[in-house]
C-alpha positions, 0 to 999 in steps of 0.5 A: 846078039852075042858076045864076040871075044875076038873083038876085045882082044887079049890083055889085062883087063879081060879073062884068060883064054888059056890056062894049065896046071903049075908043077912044083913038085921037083922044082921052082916053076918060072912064070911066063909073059903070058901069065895074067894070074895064078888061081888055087885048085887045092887048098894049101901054102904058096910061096912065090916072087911077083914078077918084076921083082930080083929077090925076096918071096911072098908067103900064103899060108892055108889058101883056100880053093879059088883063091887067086893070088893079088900079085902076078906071080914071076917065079913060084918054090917048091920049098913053102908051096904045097896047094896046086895051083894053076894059070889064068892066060891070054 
């Protein structure tokens, strides 16, 4: 008996299916729906606005790899953003 992943379908309460790299290096990076989560791949700083809010920014400084922030991230800035990072999705 294995475990059928189609079975229990995509949303919040499961894990990602999906994922890529998120580049900052030029400009702010926009999240999209799909985005469940935004893990860190290279130690360093984030600076970013959870989605679902206008304005105002969340700074981590000195994230360790593995770190997965505690809020959805909307938008993540260049300026204040040095770790890599990349998504967790559906």
């Amino acid at each position: 008996m294995g475990f059928n992943r189609d079975e229990y379908g995509a949303g919040l309460m499961t894990f990602g299916r999906k994922g890529g790299a998120i580049d900052v290096s030029s400009s702010d990076a926009e999240l999209g729906e799909s985005v469940k989560a935004v893990v860190v791949t290279a130690e360093g700083t984030v600076s970013y606005r959870p989605c679902g809010e206008a304005d105002g920014t969340i700074d981590f400084g000195s994230l360790p790899v593995g770190y997965v922030l505690p809020h959805i991230p909307g938008v993540i800035f260049t300026s204040g953003t040095t770790a890599e990072l990349a998504t967790v999705e559906d």
